[in-house]
C-alpha positions as CSV (number, residue, x, y, z in Angstrom):
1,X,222.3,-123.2,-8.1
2,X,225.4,-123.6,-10.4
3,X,228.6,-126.0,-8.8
4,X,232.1,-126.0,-10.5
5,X,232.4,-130.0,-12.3
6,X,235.5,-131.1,-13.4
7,X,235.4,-132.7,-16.2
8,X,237.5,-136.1,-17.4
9,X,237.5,-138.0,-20.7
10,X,239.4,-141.5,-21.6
11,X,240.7,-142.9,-24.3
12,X,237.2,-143.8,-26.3
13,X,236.4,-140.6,-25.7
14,X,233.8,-140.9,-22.8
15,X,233.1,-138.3,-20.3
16,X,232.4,-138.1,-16.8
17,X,231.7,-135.0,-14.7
18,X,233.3,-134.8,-11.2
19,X,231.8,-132.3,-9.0
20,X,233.5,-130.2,-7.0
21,X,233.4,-128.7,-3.2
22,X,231.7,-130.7,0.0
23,X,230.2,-133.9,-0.4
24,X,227.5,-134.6,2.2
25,X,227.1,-138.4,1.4
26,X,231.1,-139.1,1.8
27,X,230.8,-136.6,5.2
28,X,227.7,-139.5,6.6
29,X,229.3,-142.8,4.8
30,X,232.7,-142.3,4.7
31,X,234.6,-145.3,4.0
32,X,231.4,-147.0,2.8
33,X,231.2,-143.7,0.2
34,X,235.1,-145.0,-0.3
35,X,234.2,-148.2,-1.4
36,X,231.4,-147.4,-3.7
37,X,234.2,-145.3,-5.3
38,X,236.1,-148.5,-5.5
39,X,239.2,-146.7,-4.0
40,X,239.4,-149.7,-1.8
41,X,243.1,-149.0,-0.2
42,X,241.4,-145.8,1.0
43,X,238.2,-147.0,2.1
44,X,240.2,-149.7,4.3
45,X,241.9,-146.6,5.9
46,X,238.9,-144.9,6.8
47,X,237.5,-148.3,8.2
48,X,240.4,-148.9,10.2
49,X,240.8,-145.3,11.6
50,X,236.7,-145.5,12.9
51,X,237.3,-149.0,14.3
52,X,240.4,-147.8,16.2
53,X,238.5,-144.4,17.1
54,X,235.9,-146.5,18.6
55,X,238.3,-148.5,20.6
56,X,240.4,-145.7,22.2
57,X,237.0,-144.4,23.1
58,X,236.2,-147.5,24.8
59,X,239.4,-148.2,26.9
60,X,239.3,-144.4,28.2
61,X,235.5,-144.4,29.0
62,X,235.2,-141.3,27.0
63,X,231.0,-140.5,26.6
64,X,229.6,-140.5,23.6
65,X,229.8,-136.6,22.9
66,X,233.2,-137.0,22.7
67,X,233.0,-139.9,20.1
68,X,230.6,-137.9,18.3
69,X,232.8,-135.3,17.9
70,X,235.8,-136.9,16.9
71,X,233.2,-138.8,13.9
72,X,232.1,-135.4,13.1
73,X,235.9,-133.8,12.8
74,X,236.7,-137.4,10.0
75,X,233.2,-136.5,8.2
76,X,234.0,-133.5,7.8
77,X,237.8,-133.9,6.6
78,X,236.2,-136.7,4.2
79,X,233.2,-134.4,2.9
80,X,236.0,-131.9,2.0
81,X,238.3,-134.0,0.2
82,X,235.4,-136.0,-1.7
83,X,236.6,-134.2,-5.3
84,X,240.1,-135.6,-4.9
85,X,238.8,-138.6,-4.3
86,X,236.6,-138.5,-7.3
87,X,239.3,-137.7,-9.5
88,X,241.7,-139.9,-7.8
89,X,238.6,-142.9,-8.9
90,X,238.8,-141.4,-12.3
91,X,242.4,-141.5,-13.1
92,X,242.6,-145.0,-11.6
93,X,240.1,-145.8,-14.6
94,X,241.5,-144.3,-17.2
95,X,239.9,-141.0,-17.6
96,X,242.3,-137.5,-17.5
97,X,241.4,-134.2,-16.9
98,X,240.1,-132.3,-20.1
99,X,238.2,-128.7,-18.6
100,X,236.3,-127.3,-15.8
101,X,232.7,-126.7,-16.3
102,X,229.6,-124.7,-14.2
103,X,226.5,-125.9,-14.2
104,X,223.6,-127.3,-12.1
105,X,224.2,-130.5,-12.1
106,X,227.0,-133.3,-13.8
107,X,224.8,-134.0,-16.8
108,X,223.8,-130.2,-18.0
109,X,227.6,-129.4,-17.4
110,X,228.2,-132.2,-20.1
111,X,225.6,-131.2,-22.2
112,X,227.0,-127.7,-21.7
113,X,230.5,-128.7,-22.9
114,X,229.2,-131.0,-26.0
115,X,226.6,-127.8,-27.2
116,X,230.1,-125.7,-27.1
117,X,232.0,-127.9,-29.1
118,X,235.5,-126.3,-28.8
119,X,236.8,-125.9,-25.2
120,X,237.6,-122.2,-24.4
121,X,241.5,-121.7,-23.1
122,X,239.9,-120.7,-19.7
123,X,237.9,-123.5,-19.1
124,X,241.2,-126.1,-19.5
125,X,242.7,-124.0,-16.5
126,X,242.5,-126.6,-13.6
127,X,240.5,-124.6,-10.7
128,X,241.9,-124.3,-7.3
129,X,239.7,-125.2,-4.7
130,X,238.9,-122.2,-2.0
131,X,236.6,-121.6,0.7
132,X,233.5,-120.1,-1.2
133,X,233.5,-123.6,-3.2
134,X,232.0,-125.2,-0.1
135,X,229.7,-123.6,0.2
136,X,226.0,-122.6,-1.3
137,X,225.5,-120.2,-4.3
138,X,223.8,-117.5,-1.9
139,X,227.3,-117.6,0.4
140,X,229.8,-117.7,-1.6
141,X,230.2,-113.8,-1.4
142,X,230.1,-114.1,2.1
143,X,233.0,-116.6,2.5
144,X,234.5,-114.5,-0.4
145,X,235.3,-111.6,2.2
146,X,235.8,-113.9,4.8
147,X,238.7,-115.0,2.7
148,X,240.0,-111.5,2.0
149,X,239.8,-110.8,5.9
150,X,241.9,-113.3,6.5
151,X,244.5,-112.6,3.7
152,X,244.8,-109.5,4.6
153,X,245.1,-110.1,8.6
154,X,248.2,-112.2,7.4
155,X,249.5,-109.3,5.8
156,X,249.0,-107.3,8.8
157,X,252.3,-106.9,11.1
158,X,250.4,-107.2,13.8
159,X,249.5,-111.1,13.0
160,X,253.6,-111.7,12.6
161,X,254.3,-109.4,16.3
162,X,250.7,-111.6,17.6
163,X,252.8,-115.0,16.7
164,X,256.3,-113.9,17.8
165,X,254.6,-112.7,21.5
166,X,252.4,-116.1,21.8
167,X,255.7,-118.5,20.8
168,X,257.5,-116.2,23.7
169,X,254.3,-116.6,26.6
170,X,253.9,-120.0,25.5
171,X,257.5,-121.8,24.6
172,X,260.5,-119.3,25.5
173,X,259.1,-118.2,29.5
174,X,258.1,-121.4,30.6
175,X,261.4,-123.2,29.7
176,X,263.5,-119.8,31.1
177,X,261.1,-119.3,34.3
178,X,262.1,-121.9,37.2
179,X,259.5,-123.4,38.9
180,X,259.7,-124.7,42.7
181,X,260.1,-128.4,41.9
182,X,255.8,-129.0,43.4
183,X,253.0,-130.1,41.2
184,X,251.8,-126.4,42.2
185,X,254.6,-124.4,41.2
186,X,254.6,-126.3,37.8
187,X,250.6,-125.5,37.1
188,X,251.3,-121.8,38.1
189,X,253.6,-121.9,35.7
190,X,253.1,-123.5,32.9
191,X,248.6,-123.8,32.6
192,X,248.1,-120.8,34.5
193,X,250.4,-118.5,32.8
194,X,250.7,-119.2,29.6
195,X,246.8,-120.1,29.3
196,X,246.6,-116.5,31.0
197,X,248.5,-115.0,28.7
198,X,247.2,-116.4,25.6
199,X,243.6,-115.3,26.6
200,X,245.5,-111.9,26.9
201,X,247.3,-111.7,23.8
202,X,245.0,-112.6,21.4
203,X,242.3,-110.7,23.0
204,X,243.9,-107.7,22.7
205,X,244.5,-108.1,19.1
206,X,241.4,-109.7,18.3
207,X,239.8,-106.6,18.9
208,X,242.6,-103.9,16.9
209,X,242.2,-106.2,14.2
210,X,238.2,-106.0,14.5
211,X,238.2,-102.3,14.8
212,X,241.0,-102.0,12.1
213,X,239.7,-104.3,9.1
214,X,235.9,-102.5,9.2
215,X,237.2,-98.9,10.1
216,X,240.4,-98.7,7.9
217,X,239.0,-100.2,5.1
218,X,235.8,-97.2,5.3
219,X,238.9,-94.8,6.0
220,X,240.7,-96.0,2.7
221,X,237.6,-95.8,0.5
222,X,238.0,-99.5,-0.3
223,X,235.1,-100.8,1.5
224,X,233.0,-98.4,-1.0
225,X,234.4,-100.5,-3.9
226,X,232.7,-103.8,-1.9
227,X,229.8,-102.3,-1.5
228,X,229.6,-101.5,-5.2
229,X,229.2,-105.9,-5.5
230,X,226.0,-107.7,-5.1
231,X,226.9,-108.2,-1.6
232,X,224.6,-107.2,1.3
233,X,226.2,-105.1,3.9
234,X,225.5,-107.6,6.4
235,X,227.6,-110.6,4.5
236,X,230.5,-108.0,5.1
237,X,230.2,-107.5,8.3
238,X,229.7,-111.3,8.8
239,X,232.2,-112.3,6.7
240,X,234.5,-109.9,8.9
241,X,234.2,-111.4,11.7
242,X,234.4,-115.4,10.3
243,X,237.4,-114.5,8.8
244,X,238.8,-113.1,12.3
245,X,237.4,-116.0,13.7
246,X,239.4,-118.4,11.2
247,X,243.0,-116.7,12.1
248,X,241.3,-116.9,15.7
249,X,240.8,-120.5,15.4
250,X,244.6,-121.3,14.0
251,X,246.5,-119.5,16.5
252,X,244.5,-120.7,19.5
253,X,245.2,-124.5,17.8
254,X,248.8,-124.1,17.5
255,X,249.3,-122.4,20.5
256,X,247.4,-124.7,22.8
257,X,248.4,-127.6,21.0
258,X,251.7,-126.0,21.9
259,X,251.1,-125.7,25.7
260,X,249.2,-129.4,25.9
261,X,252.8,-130.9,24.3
262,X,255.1,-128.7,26.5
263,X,253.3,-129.7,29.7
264,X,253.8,-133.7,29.0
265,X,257.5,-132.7,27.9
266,X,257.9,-130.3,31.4
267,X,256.2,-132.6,33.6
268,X,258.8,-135.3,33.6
269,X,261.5,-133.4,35.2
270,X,259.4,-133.7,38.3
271,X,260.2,-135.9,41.2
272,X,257.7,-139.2,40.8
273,X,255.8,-138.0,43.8
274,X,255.4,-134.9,42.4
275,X,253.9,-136.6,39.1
276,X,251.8,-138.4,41.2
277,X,250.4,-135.8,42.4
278,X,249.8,-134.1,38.9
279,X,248.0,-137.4,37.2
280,X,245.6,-137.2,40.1
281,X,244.6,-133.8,40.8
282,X,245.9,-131.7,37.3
283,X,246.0,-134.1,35.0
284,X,242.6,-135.3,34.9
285,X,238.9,-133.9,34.6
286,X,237.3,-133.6,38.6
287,X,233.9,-132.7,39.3
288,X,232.9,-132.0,42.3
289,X,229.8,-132.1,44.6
290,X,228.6,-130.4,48.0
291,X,226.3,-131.1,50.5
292,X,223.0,-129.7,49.5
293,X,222.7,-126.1,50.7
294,X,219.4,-125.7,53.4
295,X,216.3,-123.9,52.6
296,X,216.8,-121.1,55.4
297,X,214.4,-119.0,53.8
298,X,211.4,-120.2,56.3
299,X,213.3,-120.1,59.4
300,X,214.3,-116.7,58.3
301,X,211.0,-115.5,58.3
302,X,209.6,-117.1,61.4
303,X,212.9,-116.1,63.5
304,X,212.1,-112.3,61.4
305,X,208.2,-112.3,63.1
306,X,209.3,-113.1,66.2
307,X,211.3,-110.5,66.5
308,X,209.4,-108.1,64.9
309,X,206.8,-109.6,68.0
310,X,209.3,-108.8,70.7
311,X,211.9,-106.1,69.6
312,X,210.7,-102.6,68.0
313,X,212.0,-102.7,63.9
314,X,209.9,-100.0,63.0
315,X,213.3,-97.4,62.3
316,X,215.5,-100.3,61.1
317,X,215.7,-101.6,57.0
318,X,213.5,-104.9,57.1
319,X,215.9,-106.7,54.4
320,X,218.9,-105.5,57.1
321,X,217.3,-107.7,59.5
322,X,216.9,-110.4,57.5
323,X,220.1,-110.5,56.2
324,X,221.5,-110.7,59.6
325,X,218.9,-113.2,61.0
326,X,220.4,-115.2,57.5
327,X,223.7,-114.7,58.3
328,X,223.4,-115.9,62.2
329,X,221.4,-119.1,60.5
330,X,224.2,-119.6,58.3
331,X,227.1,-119.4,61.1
332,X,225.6,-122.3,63.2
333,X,225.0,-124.3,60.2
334,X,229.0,-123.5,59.7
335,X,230.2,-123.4,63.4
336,X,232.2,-126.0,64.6
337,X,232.9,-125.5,68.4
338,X,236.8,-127.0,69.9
339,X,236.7,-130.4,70.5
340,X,233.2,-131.1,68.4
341,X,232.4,-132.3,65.1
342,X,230.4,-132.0,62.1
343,X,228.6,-134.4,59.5
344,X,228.5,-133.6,55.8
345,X,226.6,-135.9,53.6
346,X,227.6,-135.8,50.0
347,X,224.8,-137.3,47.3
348,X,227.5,-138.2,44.3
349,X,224.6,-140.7,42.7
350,X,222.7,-143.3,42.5
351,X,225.4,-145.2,40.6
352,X,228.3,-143.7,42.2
353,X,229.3,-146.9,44.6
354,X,229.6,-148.9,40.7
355,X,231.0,-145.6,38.5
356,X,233.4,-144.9,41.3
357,X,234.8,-148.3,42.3
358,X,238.7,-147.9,42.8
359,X,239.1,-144.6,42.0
360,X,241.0,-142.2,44.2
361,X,238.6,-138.9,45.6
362,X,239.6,-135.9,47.4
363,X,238.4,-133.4,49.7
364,X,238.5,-129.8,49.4
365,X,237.6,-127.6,52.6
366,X,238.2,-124.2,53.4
367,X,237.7,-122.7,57.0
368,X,237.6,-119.5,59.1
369,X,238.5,-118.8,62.4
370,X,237.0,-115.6,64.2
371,X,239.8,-115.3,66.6
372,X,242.5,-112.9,64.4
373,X,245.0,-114.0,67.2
374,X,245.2,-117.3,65.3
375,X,246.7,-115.8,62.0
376,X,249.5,-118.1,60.7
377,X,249.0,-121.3,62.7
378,X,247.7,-124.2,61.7
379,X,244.6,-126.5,62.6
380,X,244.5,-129.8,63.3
381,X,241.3,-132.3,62.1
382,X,240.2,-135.8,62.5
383,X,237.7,-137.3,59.5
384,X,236.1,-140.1,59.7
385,X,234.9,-141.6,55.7
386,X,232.6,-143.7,54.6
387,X,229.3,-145.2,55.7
388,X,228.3,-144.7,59.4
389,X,227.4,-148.4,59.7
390,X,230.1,-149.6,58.3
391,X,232.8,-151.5,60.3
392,X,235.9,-150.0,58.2
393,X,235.5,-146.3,58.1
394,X,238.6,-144.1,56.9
395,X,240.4,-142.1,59.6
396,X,243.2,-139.4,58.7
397,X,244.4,-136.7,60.9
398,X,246.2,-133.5,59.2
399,X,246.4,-129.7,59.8
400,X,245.8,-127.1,57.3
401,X,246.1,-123.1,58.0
402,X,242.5,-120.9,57.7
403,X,240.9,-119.1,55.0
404,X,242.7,-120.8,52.3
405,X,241.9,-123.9,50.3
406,X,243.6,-127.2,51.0
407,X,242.9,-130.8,49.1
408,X,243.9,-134.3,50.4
409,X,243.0,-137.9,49.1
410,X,240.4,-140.0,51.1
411,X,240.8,-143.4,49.0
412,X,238.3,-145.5,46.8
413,X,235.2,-147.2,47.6
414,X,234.0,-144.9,50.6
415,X,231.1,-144.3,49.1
416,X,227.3,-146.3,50.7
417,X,225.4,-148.4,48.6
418,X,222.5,-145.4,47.9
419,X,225.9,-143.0,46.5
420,X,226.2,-141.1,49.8
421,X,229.4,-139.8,50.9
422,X,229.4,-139.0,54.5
423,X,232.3,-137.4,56.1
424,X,232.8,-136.8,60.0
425,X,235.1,-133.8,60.7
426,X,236.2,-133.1,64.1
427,X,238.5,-130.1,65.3
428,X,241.5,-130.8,67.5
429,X,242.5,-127.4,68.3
430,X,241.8,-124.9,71.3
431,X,239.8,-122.3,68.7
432,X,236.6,-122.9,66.9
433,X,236.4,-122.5,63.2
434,X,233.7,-122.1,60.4
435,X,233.4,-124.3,56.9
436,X,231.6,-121.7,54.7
437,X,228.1,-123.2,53.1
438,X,229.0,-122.2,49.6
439,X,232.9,-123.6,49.7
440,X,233.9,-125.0,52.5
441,X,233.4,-128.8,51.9
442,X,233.9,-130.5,48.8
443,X,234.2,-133.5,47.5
444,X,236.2,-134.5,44.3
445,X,235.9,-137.2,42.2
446,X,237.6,-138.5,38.4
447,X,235.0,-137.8,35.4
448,X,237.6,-138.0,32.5
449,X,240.4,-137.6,31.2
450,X,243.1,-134.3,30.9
451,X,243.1,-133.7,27.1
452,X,239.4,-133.6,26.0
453,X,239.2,-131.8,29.4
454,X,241.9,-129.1,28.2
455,X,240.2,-129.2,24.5
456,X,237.2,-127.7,26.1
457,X,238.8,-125.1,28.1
458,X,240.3,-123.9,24.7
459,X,237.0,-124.0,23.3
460,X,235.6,-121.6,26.2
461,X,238.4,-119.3,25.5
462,X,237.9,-119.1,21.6
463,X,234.3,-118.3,22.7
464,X,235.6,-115.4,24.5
465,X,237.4,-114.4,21.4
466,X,234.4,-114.4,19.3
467,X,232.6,-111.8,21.6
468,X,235.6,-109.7,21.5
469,X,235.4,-109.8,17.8
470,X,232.0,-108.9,17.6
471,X,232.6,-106.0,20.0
472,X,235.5,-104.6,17.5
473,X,233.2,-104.9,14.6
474,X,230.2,-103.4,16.2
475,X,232.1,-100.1,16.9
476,X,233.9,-100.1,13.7
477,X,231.1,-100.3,11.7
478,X,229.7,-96.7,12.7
479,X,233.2,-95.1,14.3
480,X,237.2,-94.1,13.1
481,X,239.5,-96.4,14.1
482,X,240.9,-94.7,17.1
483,X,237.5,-94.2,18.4
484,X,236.4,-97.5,17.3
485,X,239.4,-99.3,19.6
486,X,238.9,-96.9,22.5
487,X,234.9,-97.7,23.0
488,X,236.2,-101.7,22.6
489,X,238.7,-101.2,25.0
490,X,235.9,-98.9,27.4
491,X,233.5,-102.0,26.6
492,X,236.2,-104.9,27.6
493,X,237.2,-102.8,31.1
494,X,233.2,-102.4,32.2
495,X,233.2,-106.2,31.5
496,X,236.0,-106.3,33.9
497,X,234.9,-104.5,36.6
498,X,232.4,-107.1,37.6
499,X,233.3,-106.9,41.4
500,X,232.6,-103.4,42.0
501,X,229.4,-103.8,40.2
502,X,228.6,-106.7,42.6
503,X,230.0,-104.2,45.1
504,X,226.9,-101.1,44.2
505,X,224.2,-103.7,44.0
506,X,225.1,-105.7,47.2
507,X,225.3,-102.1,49.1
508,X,222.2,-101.1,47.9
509,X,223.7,-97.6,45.7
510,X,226.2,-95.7,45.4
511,X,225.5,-92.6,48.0
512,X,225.2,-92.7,51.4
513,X,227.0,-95.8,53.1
514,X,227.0,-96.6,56.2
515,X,230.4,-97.4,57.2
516,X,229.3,-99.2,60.1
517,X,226.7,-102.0,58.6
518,X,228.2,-101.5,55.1
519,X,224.9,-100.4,53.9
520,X,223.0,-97.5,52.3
521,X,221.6,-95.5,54.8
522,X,219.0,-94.2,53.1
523,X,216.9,-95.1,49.5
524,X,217.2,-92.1,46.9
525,X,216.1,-92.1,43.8
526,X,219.8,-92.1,42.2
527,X,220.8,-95.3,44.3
528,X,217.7,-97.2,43.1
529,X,218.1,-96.9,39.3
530,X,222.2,-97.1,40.6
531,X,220.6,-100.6,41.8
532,X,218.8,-101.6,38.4
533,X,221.8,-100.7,36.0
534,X,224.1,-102.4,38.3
535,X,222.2,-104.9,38.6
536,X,221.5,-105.6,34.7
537,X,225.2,-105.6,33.8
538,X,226.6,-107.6,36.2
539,X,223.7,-110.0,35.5
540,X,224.7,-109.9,32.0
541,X,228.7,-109.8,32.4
542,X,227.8,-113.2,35.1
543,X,226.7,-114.6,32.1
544,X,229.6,-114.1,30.2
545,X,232.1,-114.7,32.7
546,X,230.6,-117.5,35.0
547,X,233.0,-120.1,32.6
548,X,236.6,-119.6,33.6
549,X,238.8,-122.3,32.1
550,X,242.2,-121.4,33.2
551,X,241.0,-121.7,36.6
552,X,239.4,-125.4,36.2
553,X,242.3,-126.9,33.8
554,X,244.7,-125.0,37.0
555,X,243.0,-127.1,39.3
556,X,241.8,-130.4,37.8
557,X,238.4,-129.4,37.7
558,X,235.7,-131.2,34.6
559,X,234.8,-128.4,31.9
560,X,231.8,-130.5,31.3
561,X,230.4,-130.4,27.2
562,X,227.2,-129.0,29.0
563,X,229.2,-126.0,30.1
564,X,231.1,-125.1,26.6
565,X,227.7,-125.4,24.9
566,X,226.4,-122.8,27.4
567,X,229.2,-120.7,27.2
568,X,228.8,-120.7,23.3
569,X,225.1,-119.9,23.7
570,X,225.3,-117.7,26.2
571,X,228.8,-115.5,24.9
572,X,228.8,-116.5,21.0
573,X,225.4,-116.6,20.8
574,X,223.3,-114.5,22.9
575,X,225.7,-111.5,23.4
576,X,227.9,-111.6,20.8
577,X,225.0,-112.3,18.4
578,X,223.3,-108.6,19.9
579,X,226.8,-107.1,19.6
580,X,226.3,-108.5,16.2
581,X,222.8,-107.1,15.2
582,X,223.4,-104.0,16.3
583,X,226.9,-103.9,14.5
584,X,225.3,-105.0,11.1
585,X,222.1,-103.0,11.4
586,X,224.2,-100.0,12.1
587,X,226.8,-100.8,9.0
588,X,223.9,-101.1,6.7
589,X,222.7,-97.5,7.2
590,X,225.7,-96.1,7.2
591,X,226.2,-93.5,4.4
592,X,229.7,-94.5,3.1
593,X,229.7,-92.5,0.3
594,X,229.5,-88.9,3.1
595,X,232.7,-87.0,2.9
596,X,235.1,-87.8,5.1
């Protein structure tokens, strides 16, 4: 494998070679690689930058992940600048630039250049460092078109429209739309929609530009001129879709960077109760835990044979029963009568009486009341918080409306000694009400802070964007542009339509409902295979769509590093990587050279 050495000579006429591209010992050592160097000013500034890394890590209880990443991101940024560093060591000892030589290594590019004798004109050119130089012999191609993508995305109008419509979701609406004064109003405002909107935007044009660098360029007859290279048709399509990735990557940095700095600017023209209010339940990272859901399955099943015992099923769907034996199961787990109460006890830990000490939690609950007559009123609760055996338990008394989601503080240190949280609701009003199993009580707790939190959301959302991309390029690389763009945009509104898939396979098919029970009335061939297709996509589009940032950063909620690294495995990796398969194994037998 040959590199690019630069190559510098002093005054007695001694030469040195100076590599050029990534460095992998100055990405590990870094400031240690500095010193060896002897460029001690800048090894003392890589030393105090890790030092004061390591303390802001500390005082803000970030995890290690986070600290690894932040060491990774200076490696990194060191690795690449390791040949100015080089030559900046050089030229502090004398030696100046003479030529820039290839070979495999700094001692055969000297030998190279002493065999010559007299320096051609081109080799005294000083080489500008790209991409490709970063990266192995076998790639550089590959990063070479990723470059060209990119260059030539820039010189699209749509890139210069793209940046004009994000500064207007992100900077221009905010500052013109008026909020209501509330910490809610405010989030709406200005994570909500301009997060929204982002996803939106670049979404939209990820996928033109996908379908229009591939297709366009097999349109134009210059993606036959590629081909001609020693190149393999899937480094094209690869190198398509980094380079998409890379514009990708810059706008999504400035414009979230963007959004991050106009929410501290916006957020100090709220009232100081108001902020308050922000710092603890937007401005932070909040997981949350639930009471452990009950195995109903075996009461199901004993309740279902005694029936079957006493009652005649024969003419009834089996599963119908079921479900409804389930669902009456469910209700008096959920029922809370007038006047009664109800325990929930939360496990947050083993450690979470020591990891939680002083810090503020919060309750989310959400209720329904069967009596329709009710609609608009309010209901009134008593909770009691903390240990039952405890002497001090927390009391509040508020009223929130039904069927909607309402979150109030309960204080620090509630929490028993084993990390139980145990909460005792009681319902003051006339009417009972029912806290749904799946998200009716919740309790809330800090886990971190707001900006790693809101780095992670982006990073969810830029895995969207590399889906999208991969979509584009998979039906370019066989169809016209037009046709290209209309089966990405068919693709992206089946991945929307997740609900009424939900809707088939919950049903049971798509002929023959019952209006009555909601049901199919009757199996048929078409509604079972209705059934399995339904099934499979929405299966597959869960996977793709079970991380929704702009809902957690909305809300306060922890995008947890587990989750990003699942939502790049599960959208980058596993379907965007078959969007990607089939994209490159259909590119590579495609006949470009057919008449168009």
């Amino acid at each position: 494998m040959t590199r690019r050495f630069e190559i510098y000579e002093n005054a007695e006429r001694q030469r040195i070679a100076v590599k050029c591209g990534f460095s992998f010992t100055a990405f590990l050592l870094d400031w240690i690689w500095a010193f060896g160097l002897r460029l001690w000013l800048e090894g003392s500034v890589l030393l105090l930058v890790n030092v004061l890394t390591s303390f802001l890590m500390a005082i803000n209880r970030a995890d290690w992940v986070a600290y690894a990443v932040v060491q990774l991101i200076q490696g990194i940024a060191v690795g690449m600048g390791a040949h100015k560093l080089r030559a900046m060591s050089a030229e502090r000892r004398g030696y100046a630039y003479l030529c820039t030589v290839e070979g495999s290594n700094g001692a055969n590019a000297l030998a190279k250049l002493a065999a010559l004798g007299t320096i051609p004109p081109e080799w005294r050119k000083r080489h500008n460092l790209s991409l490709p130089d970063f990266a192995p012999k076998n790639l550089q191609p590959l990063l070479s078109v990723t470059r060209i993508t990119l260059k030539a995305a820039i010189r699209f109008r749509l890139v210069l429209v793209l940046l004009g419509l994000l500064m207007t979701a992100v900077v221009v609406l905010p500052v013109i739309i008026k909020h209501d004064g509330s910490a809610q109003g405010f989030t709406q405002i200005l994570i909500t929609y301009t997060l929204t909107s982002i996803t939106a935007l670049l979404g939209l044009a990820t996928l033109w530009l996908a379908c229009g660098s591939l297709a366009r360029e097999v349109e134009d007859f210059s993606m036959q001129l590629v081909c001609t290279k020693p190149i393999p048709r899937w480094q094209i399509w690869l190198g398509k879709w980094l380079g998409l990735m890379t514009l990708n990557a810059a706008m999504l940095a400035v414009s979230g960077a963007t959004v991050y700095a106009l929410l501290h600017w916006k957020a100090s023209g709220l009232s100081e109760a108001q902020q308050q209010v922000l710092r603890e339940e937007i401005f932070v990272a909040r997981a949350g835990a639930k009471e452990p859901v009950p195995d109903l399955e075996p009461q199901v099943e004993q309740l279902f044979q005694q029936r079957i015992r006493e009652t005649a099923v024969d003419g009834m769907d089996r599963e119908f029963v079921r479900k409804q034996i389930r669902e009456q199961l469910k209700a008096a787990n959920q029922f809370v009568p007038p006047g009664k109460g109800r325990r929930w006890e939360v496990p947050l830990g083993a450690d979470a009486a020591t990891r939680l000490k002083g810090q503020t939690m919060h309750l989310r609950v959400k209720f329904i009341c069967p009596d329709y007559t009710s609609e608009g009123t309010t209901f009134p609760f008593m909770w009691e918080i903390g240990p039952p055996e405890g002497k001090r338990r927390l009391m509040l008394e508020n009223s929130f409306a039904a069927e909607s989601f309402a979150t109030f503080a309960i204080g620090p240190d509630q929490v028993a000694a084993d990390g139980t949280l145990t909460v005792d609701g009681f319902n003051l009003s006339d009417k009972p009400v029912l806290f749904p199993i799946e998200d009716g009580f919740e309790v809330l707790y800090r886990e971190g802070g707001f900006g790693l939190n809101f780095a992670r959301g982006v990073g969810i959302i830029f895995c969207w964007l590399g889906l999208l991309a991969a979509i584009g390029l998979f039906a370019a690389a066989k169809l016209q542009f037009t046709v290209a763009a209309f089966v990405s945009m068919s693709i992206l509104f089946v991945g929307l339509s997740s609900g009424t898939l939900g809707q088939v396979v919950e049903q049971g098919g798509i002929m023959g409902i019952d209006h009555e029970t909601g049901l199919v009335g009757q199996r048929t061939l078409i509604n079972d295979v209705a059934v399995r297709v339904y099934g499979t996509l929405k299966q597959a589009l869960d996977l793709v769509t079970g991380y929704n940032p702009v809902d957690a950063l909305s809300t306060g909620r922890s995008i947890t590093w587990t989750q990003l690294g699942m939502a790049f495995l599960l959208v980058v990796v596993l379907t965007g990587g078959t969007f990607a398969g089939l994209g490159m194994w259909i590119f590579t037998r495609r006949e470009l050279a057919a008449p168009q």
